[in-house]
C-alpha positions in Angstrom: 11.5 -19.6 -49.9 12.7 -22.9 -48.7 15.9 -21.7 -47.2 13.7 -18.9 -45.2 11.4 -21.7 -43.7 15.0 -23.8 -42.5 16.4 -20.7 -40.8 13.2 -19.4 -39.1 12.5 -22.9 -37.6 16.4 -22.9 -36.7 15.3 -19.5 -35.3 12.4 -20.8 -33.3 14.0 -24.1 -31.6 16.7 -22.0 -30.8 14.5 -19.9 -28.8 12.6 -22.6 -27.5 15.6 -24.0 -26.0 16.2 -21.2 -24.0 13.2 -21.2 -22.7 11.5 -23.0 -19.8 8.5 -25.8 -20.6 7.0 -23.8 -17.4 7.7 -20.3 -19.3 5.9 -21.9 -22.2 2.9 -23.8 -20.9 2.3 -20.2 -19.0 2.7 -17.7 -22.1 0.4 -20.8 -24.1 -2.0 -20.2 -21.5 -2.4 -16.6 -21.1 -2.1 -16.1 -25.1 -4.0 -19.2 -26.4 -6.4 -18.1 -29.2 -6.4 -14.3 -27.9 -6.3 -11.6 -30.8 -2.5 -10.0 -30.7 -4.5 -6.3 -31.3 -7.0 -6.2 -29.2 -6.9 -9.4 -26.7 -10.4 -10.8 -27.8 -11.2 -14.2 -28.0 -10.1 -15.6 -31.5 -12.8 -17.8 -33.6 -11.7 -20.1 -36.4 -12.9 -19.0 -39.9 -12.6 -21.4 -43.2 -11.3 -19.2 -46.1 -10.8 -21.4 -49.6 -10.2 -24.5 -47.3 -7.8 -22.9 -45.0 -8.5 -22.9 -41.4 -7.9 -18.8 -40.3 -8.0 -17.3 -36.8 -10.3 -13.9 -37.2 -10.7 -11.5 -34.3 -14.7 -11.3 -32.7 -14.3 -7.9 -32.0 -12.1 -6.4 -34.3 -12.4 -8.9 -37.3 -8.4 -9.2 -37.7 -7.0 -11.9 -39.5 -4.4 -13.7 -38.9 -2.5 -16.8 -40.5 -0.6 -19.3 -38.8 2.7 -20.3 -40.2 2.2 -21.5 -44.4 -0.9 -20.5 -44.7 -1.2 -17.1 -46.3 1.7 -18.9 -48.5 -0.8 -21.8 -49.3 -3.8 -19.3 -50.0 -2.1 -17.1 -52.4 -1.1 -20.3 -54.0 -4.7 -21.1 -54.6 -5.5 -18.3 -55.5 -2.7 -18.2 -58.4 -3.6 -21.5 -59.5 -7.1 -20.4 -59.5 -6.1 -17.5 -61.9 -4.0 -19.1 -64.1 -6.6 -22.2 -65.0 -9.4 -19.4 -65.8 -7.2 -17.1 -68.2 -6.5 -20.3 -69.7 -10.4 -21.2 -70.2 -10.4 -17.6 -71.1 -8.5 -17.9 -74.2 -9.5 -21.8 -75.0 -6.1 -23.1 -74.3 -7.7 -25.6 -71.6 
């Protein structure tokens, strides 16, 4: 998992070098907070502590980078301490 997170932000500065800061600032502004389906406005939403972008129109979801990592995490941990209360070994 770790050596996937190095290479895809070797990935990403790579293309960032390539790229203008004028190309950027533009495709930031055009794209900011805009749903990649359906080109709605975007609305944070807090799911188990994790700030989420969720479509207005469509009701997408969709996690910046670590997040959906972080929430499964959560939600394992979550797991693992009730089985434990479930069979008295906490």
């Amino acid at each position: 998992m770790e050596d996937n997170r190095r290479q895809r932000e070797k990935t990403v500065a790579t293309r960032l070098a390539q790229e203008s800061e004028k190309q950027r600032e533009e495709l930031k502004r055009l794209h900011w907070m805009r749903c990649p389906k359906c080109g709605h406005a975007m609305k944070t939403t807090d799911i188990d502590g994790i700030a989420v972008d969720t479509c207005s129109l469509c009701e997408g979801i969709y996690f910046d980078h670590g997040e959906l990592e972080e929430l499964l995490m959560r939600t394992l941990e979550k797991r693992f301490h009730f089985y434990r209360r479930l069979f008295g070994l906490d």
